[in-house]
Structure formats: C-alpha cells, structure tokens
Backbone as a chain_set.jsonl record, in Angstrom:
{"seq": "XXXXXXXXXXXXXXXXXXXXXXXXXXXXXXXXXXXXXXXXXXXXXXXXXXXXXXXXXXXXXXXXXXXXXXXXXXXXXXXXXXXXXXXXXXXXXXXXXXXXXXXXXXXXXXXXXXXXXXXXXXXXXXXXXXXXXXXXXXXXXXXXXXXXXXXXXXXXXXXXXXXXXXXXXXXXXXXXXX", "coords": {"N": [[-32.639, -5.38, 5.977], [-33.232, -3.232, 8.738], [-35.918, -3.117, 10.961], [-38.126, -1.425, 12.559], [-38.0, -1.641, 15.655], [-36.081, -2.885, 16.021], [-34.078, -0.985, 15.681], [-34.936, 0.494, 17.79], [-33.928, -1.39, 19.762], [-31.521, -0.603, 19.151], [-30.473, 1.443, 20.274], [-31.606, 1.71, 22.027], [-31.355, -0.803, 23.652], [-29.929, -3.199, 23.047], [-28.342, -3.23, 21.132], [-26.733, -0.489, 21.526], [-26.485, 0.122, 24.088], [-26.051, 1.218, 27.519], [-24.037, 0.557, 28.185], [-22.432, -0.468, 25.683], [-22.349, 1.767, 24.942], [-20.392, 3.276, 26.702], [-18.7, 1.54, 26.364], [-17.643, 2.59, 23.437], [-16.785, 4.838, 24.083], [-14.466, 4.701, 26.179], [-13.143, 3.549, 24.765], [-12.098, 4.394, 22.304], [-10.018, 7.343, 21.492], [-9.212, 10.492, 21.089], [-12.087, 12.347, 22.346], [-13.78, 12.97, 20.444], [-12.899, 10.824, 18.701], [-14.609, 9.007, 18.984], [-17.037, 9.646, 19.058], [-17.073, 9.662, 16.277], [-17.046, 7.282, 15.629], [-19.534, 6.422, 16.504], [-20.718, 7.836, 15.396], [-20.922, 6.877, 12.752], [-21.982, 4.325, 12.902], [-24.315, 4.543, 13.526], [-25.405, 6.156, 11.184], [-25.36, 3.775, 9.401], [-26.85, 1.825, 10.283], [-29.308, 2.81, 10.569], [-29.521, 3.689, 8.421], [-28.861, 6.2, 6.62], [-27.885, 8.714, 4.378], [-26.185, 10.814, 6.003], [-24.683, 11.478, 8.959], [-23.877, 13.093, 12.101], [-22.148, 15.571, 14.314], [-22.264, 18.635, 16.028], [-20.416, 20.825, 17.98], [-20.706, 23.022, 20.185], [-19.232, 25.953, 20.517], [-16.21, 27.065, 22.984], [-17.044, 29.721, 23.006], [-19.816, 29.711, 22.956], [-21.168, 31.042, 20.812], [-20.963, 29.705, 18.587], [-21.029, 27.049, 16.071], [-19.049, 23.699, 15.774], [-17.737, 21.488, 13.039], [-17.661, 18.299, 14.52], [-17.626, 15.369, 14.575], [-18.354, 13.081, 11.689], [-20.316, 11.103, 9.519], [-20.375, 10.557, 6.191], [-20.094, 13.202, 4.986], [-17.479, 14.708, 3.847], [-14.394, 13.52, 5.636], [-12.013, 15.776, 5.815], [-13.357, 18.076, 6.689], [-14.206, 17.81, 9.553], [-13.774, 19.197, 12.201], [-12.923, 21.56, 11.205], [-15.241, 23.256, 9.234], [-17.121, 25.669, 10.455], [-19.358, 27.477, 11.913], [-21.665, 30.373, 12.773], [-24.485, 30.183, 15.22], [-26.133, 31.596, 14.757], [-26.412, 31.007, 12.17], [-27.503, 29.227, 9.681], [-28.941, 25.717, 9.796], [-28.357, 23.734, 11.179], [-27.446, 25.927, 13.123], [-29.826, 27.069, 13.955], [-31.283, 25.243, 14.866], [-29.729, 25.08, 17.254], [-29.779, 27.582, 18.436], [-32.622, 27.734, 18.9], [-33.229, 25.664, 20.615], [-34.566, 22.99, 19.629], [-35.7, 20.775, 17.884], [-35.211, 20.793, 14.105], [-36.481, 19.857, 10.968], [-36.463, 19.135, 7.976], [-37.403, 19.087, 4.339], [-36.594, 19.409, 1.679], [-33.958, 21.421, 2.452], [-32.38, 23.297, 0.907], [-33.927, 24.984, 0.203], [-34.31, 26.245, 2.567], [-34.675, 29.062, 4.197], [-33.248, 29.884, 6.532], [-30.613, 27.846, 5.382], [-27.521, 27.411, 4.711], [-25.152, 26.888, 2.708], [-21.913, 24.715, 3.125], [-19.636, 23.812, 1.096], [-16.829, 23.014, 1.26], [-17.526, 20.879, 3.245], [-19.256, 19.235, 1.183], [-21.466, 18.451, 1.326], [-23.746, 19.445, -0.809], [-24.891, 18.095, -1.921], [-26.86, 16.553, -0.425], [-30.459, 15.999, 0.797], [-32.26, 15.974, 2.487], [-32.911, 17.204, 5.85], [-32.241, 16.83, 9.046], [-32.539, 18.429, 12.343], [-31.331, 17.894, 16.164], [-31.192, 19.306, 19.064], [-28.146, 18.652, 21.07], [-28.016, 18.166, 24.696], [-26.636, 18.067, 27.421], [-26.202, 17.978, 31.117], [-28.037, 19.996, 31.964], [-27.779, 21.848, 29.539], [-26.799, 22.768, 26.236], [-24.995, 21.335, 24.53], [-24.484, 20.233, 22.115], [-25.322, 19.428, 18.385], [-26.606, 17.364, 16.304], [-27.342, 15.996, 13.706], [-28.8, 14.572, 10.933], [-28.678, 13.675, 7.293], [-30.253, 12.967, 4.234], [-29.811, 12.411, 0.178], [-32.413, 12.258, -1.012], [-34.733, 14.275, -0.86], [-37.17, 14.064, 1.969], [-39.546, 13.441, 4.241], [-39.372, 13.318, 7.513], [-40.263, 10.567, 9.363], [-42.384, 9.969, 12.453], [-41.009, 8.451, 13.996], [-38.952, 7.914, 13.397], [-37.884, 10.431, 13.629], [-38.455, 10.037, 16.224], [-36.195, 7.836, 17.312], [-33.632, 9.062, 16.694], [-34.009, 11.195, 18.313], [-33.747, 9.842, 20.974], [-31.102, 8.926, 20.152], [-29.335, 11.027, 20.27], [-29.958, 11.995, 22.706], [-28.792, 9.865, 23.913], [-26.052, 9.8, 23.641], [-24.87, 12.535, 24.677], [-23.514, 12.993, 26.645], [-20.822, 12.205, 25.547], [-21.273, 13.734, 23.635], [-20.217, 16.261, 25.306], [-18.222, 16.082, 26.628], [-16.209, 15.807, 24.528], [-16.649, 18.159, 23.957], [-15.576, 20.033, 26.105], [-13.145, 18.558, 26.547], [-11.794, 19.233, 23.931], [-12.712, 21.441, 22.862], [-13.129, 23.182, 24.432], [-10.933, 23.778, 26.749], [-8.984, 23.187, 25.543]], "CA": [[-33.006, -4.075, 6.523], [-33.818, -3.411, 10.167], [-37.384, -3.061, 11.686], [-38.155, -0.269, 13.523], [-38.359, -2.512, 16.983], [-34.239, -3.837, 16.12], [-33.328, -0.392, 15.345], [-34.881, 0.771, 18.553], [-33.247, -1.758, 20.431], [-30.0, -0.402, 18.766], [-30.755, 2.926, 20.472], [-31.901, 1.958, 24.349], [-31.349, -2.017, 24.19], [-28.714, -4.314, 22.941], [-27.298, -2.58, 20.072], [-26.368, 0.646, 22.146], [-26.856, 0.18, 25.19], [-24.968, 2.849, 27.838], [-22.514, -0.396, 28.347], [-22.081, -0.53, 24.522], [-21.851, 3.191, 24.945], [-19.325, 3.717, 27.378], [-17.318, 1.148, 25.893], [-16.875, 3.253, 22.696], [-15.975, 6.298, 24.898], [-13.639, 4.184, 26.696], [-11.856, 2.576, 23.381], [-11.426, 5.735, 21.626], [-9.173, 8.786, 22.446], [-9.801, 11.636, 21.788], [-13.626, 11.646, 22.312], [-13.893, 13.033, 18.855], [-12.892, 9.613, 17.443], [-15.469, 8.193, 20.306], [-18.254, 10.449, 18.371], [-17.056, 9.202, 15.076], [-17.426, 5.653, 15.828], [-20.675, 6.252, 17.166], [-21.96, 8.268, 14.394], [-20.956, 5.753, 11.575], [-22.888, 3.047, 13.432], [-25.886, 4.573, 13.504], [-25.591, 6.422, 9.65], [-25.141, 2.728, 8.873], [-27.992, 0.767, 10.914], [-30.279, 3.734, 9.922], [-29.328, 3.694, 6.278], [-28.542, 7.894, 6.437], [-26.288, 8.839, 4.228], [-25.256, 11.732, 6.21], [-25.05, 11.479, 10.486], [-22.859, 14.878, 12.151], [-22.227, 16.099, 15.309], [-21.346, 19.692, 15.726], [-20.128, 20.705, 18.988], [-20.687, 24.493, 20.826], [-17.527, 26.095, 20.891], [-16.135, 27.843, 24.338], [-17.551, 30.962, 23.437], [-21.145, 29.409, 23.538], [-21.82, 31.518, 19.687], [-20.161, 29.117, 17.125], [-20.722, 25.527, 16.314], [-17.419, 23.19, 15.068], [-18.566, 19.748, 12.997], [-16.812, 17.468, 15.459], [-17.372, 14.151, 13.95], [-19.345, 12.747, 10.376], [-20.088, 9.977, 8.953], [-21.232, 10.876, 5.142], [-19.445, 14.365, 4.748], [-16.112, 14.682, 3.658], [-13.851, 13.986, 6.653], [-11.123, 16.705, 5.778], [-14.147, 19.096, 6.621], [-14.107, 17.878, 10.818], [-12.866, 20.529, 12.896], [-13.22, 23.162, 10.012], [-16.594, 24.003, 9.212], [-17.755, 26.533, 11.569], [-20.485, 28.612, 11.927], [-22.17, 31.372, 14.368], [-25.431, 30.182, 15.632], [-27.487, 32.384, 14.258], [-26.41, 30.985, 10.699], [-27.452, 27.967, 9.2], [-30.15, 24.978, 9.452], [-27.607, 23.389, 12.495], [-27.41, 27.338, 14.02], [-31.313, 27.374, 14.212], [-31.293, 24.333, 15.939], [-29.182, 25.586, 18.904], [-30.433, 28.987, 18.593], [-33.821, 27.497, 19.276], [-33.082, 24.558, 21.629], [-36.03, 22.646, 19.256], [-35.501, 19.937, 16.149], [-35.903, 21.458, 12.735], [-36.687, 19.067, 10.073], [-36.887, 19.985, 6.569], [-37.145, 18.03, 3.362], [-35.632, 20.041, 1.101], [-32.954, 21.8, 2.887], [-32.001, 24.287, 0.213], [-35.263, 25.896, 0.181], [-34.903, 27.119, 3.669], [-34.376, 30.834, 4.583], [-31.482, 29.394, 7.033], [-29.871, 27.007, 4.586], [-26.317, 27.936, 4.223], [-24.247, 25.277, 2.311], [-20.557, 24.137, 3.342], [-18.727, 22.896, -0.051], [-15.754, 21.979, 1.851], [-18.282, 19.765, 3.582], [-19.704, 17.729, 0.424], [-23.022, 18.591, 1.753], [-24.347, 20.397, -1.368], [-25.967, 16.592, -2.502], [-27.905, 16.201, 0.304], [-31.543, 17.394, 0.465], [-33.405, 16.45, 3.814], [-32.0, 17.524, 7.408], [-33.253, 16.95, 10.273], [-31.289, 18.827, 13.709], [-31.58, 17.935, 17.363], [-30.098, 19.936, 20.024], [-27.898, 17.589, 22.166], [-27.938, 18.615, 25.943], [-26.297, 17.6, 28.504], [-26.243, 18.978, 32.595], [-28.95, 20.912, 31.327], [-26.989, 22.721, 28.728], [-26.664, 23.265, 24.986], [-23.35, 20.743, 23.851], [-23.92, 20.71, 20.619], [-26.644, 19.336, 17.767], [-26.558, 16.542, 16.138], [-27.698, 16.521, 12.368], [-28.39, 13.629, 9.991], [-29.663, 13.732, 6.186], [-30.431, 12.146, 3.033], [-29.455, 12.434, -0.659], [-33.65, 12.05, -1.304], [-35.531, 15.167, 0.046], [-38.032, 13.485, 2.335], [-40.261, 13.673, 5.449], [-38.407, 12.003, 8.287], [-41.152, 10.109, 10.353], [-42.146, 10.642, 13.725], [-40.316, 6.598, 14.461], [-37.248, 7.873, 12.893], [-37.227, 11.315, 15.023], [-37.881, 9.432, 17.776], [-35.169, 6.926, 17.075], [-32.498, 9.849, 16.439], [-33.797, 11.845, 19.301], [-33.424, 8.833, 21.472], [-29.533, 8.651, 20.567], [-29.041, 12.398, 20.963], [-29.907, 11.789, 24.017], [-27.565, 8.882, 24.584], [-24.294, 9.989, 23.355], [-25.208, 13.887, 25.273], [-22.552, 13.059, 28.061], [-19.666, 11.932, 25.529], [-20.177, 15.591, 23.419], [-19.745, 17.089, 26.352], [-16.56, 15.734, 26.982], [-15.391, 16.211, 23.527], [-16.938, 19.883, 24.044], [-14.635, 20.555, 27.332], [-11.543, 18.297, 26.328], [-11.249, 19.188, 22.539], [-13.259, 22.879, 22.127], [-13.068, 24.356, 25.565], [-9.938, 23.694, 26.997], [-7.416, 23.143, 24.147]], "C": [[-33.549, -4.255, 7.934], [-34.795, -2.973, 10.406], [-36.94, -2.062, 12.977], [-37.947, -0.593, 15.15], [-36.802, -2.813, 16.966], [-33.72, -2.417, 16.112], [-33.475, 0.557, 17.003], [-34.108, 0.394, 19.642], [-31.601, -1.114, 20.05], [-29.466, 0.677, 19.85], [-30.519, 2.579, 22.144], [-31.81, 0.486, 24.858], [-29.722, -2.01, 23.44], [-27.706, -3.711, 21.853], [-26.598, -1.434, 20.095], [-27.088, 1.458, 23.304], [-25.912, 1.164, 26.174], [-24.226, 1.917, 27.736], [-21.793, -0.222, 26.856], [-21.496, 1.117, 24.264], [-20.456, 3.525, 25.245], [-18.39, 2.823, 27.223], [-16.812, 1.517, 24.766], [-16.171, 4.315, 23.146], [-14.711, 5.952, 25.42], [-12.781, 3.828, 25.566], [-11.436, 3.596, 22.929], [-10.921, 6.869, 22.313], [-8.82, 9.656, 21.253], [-11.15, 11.382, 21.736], [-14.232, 12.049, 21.22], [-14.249, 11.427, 18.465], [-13.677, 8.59, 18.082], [-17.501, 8.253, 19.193], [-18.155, 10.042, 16.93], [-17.491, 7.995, 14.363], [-19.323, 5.537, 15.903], [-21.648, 6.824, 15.882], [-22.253, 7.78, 13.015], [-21.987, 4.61, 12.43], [-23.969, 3.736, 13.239], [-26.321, 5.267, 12.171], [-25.899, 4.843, 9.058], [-26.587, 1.695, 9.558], [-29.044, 1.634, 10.614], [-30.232, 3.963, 8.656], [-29.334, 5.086, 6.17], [-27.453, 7.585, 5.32], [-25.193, 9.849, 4.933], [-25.414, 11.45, 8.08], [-23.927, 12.514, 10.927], [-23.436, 15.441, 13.624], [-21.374, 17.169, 15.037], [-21.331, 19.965, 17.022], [-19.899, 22.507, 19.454], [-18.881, 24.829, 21.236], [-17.564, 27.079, 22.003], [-16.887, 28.911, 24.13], [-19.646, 30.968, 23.403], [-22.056, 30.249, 21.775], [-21.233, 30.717, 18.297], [-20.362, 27.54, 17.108], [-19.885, 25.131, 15.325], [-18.02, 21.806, 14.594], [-16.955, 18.779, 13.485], [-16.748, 15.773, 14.767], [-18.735, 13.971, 12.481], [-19.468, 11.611, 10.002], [-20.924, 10.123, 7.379], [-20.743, 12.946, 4.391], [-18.043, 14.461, 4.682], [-14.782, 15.03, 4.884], [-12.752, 15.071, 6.89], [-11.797, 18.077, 6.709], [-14.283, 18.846, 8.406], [-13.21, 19.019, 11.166], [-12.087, 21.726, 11.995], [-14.115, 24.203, 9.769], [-16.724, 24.253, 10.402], [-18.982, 27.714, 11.46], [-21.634, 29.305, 12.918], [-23.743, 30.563, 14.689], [-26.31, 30.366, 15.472], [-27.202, 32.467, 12.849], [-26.861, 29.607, 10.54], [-28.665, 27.022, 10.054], [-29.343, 24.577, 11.029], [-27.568, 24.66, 13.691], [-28.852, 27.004, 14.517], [-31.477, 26.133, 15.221], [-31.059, 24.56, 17.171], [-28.992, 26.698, 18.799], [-31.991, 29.068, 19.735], [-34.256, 26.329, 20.366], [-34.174, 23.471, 21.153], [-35.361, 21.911, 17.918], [-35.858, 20.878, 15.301], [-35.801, 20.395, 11.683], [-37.371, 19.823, 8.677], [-36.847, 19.027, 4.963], [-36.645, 18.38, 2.519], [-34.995, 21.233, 1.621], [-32.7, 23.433, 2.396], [-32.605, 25.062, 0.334], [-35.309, 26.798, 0.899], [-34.173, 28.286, 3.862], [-32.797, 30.45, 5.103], [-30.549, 28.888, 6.693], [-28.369, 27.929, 4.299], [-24.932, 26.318, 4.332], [-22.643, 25.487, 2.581], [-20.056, 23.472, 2.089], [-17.963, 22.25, 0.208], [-16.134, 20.868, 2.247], [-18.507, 18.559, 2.625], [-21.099, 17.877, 0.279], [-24.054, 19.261, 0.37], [-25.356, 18.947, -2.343], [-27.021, 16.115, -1.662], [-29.148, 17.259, 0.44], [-32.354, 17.717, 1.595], [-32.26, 16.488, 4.602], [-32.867, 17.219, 8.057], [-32.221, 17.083, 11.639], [-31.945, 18.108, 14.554], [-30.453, 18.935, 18.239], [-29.522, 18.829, 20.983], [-27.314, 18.623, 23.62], [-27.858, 17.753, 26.973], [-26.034, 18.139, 29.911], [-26.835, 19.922, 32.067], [-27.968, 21.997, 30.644], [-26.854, 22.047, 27.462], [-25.201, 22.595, 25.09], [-22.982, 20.806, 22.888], [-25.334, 20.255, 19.75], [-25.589, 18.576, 16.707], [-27.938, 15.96, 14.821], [-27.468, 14.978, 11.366], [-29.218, 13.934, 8.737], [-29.495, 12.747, 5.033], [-30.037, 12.662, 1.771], [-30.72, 12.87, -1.417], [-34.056, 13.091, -0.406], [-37.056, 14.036, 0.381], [-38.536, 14.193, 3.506], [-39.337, 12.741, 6.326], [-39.683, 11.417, 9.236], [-41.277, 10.191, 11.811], [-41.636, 9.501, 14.281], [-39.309, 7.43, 13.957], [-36.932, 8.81, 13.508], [-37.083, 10.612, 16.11], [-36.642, 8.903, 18.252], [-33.638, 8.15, 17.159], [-32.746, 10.992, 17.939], [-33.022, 10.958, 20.634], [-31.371, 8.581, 21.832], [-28.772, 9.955, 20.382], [-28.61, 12.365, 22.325], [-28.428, 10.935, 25.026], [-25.751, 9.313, 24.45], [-24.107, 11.28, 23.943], [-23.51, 14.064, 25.792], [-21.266, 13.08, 26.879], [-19.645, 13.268, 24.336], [-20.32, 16.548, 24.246], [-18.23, 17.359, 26.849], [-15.967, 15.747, 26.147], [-15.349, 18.135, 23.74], [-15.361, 20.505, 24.997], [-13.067, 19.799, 27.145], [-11.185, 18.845, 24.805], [-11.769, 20.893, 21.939], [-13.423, 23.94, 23.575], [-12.046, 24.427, 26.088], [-8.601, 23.656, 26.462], [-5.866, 24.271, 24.962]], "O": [[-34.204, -5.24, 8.274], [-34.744, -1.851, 9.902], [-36.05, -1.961, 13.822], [-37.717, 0.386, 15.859], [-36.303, -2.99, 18.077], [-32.612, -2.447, 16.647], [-32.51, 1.181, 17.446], [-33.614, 1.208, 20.423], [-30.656, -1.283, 20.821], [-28.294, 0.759, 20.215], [-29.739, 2.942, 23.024], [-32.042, 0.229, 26.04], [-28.808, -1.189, 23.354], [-26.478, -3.793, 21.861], [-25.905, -1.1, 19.134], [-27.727, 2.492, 23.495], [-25.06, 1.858, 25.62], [-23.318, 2.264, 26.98], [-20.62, 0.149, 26.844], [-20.529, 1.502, 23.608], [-19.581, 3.91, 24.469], [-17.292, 3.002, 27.749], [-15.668, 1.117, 24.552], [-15.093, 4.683, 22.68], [-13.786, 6.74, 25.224], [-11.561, 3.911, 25.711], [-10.243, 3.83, 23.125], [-11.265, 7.288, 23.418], [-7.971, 9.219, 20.477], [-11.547, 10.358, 21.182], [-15.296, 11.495, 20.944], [-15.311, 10.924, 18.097], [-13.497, 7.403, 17.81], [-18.439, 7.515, 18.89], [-19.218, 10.074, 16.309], [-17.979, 7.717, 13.268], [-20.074, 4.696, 15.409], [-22.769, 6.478, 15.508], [-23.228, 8.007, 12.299], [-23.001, 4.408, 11.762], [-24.714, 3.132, 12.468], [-27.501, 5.101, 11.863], [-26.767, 4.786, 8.187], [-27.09, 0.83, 8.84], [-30.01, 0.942, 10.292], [-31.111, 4.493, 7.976], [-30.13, 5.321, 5.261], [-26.574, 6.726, 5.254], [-23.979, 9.895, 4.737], [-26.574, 11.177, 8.39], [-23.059, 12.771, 10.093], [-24.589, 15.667, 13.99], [-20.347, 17.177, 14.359], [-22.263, 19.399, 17.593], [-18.935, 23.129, 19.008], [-17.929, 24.317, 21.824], [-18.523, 27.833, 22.167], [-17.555, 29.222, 25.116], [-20.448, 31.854, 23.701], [-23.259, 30.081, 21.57], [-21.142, 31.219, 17.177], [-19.915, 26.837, 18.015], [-19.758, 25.732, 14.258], [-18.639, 21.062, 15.355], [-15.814, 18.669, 13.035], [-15.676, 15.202, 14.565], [-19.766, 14.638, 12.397], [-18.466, 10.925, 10.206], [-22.111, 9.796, 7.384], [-21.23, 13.55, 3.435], [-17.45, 14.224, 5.734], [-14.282, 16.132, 5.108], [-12.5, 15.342, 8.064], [-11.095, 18.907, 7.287], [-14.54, 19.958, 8.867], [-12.262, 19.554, 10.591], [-11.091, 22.437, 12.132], [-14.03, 25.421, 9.925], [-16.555, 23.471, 11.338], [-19.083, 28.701, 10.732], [-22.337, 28.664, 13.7], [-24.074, 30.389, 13.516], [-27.322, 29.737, 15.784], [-27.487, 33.466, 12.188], [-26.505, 28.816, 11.414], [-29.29, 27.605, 10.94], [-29.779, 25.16, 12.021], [-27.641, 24.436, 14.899], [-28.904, 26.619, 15.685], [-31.833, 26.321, 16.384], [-31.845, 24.361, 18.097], [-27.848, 27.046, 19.09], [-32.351, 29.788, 20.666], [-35.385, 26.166, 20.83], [-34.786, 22.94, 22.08], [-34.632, 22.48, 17.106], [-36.695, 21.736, 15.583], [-34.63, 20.024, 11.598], [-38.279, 20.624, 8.452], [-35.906, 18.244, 4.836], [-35.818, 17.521, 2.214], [-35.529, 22.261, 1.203], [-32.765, 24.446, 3.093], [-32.082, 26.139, 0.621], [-35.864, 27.873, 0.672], [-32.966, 28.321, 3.619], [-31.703, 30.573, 4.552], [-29.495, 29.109, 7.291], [-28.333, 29.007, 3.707], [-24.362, 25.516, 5.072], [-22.172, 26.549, 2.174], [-20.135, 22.248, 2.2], [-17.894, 21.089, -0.194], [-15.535, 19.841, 1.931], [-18.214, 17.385, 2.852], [-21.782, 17.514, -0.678], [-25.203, 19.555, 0.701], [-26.251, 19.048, -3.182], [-27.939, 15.397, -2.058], [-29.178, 18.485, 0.336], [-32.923, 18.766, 1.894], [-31.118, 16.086, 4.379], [-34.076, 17.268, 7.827], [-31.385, 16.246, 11.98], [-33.0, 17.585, 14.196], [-29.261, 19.164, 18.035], [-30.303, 18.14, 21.64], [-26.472, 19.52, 23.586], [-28.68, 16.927, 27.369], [-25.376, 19.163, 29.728], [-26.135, 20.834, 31.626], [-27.473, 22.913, 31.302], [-26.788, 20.818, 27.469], [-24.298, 23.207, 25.66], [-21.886, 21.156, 22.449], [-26.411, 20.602, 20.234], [-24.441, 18.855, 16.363], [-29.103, 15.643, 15.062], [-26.395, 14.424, 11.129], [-30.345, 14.4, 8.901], [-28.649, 11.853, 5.006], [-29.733, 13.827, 2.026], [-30.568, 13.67, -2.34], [-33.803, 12.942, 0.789], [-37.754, 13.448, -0.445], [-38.134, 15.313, 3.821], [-38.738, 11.727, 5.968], [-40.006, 12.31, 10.018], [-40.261, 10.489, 12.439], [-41.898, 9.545, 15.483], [-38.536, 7.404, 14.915], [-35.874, 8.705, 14.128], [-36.088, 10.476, 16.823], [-36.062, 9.282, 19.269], [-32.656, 7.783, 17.805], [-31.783, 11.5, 18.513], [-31.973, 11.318, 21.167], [-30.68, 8.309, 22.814], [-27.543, 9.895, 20.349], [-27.544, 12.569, 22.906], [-27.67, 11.136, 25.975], [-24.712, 9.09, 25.07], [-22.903, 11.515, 23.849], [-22.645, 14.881, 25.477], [-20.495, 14.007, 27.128], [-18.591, 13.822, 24.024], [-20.554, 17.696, 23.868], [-17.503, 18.278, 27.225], [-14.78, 15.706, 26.47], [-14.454, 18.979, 23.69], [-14.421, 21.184, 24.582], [-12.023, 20.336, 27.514], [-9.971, 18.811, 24.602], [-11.35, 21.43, 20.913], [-13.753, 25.125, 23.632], [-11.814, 25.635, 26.056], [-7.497, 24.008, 26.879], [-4.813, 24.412, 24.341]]}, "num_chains": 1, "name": "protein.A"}
C-alpha cells in the first residue's frame, strides 16, 4: 500500500509529473482515451474503486461522463445530465467540492443504472478548471460509505488540478466541436 508522501509524489513528483502527464496526452488519441489512462492510474494507486471525469458540454448546462475507471465503460459518452441535477451537477453548479459519505441520502443524489454506480456509497466531486473556466468535475467513490480525509482531498484536488488542461481539450475536441 502507498503512504500518503508516495502517493503525493504520484500527484506533483515522480509518479505524475506534467512530463509523465503530457506524455499520456501525447500517447493517446482521442484525449478521451488520454483521460482514461489517467483516471485508471490514479483509481488504482489510490485504491478507489470508482475515479470519473465528466466533461461540460458546448452548451455550458449538461455534463457527459467522458472517461471511468470503476463504472461500466458502455456508460462513457452516455450518461448525461443538466447541472442542476445530481451530486456531479452540484459540483459545477457550485464551482466547490461536495463530499458525502453516503451518497444516496443526499437531496441531489440521482443514480445512473446504466452507469453501475448504484453500489457505490461515498462521492466526493471537484470542479476541474481550466483558463479560468468550468471544464468539467472530476468524481471518485467507494463501495464503503466513508469520510474522505482532508490528505485524500488534497491528493485528488491536487490531480484535478493537473489533468485541467487535457479536459479541456477533450471538452473542445470531443464535446464542443464534433
């Protein structure tokens, strides 16, 4: 198991670093399968079972789950939903994490079947922003309703942050431009 100090380095040192970054962006095409790569690595070095980027669609009121690692991949570039629905909506409604330990509970909770998602119990969103703007939000959970720690937000805000630029460029090559 990795120590909070190896998993950080995963994040802003050696284990995903921007070089390590921008050479998954670079290997993969479309930047979907850039975001896919990226979000199994870190479901997997974080022990999640669920990691999920959803990506603002052109009209700026709908988010699309763009890549998963832990949700049934049939369910990419399917599930959709307005903004002002759902535990991921509230997120980039509110430009603000929401963390929740049991999921179901919450007022906003609105489950995806197609997804898979109806086994998992904690969430925890970030909004990912890039050129000061709303790209998309970026959603991992557990099987175990829990607390997520303020080391493990950090850690997940941390690679919000880092991967910003490449759903941007999935945003504008794969959900704005099509």
């Amino acid at each position: 198991m990795m120590t909070l100090e190896s998993i950080g380095d995963m994040v802003t040192g050696e284990g995903f670093s921007e070089a390590e970054l921008d050479r998954i962006a670079e290997q993969f095409d479309p930047p979907s399968q850039a975001l896919t790569e990226m979000v199994r690595r870190v479901a997997n070095e974080l022990e999640l079972d669920v990691c999920s980027i959803y990506v603002l669609e052109k009209d700026r009121q709908h988010l699309c789950l763009a890549a998963t690692m832990g949700l049934n991949q049939s369910s990419v570039g399917h599930v959709r939903m307005k903004i002002s629905e759902g535990l991921a909506g509230l997120v980039a409604e509110q430009l603000k994490s929401v963390s929740v330990a049991a999921a179901s509970e919450h007022p906003r909770f609105k489950c995806f079947p197609e997804a898979g998602e109806e086994k998992y119990s904690s969430f925890h969103g970030l909004a990912v922003i890039d050129e000061e703007q709303l790209q998309g939000v970026l959603v991992v959970q557990t099987i175990e309703a829990r607390e997520y720690s303020a080391a493990e937000v950090e850690l997940v805000s941390k690679f919000a942050e880092a991967i910003a630029p490449t759903v941007r460029k999935c945003r504008l090559v794969e959900y704005v431009q099509p």
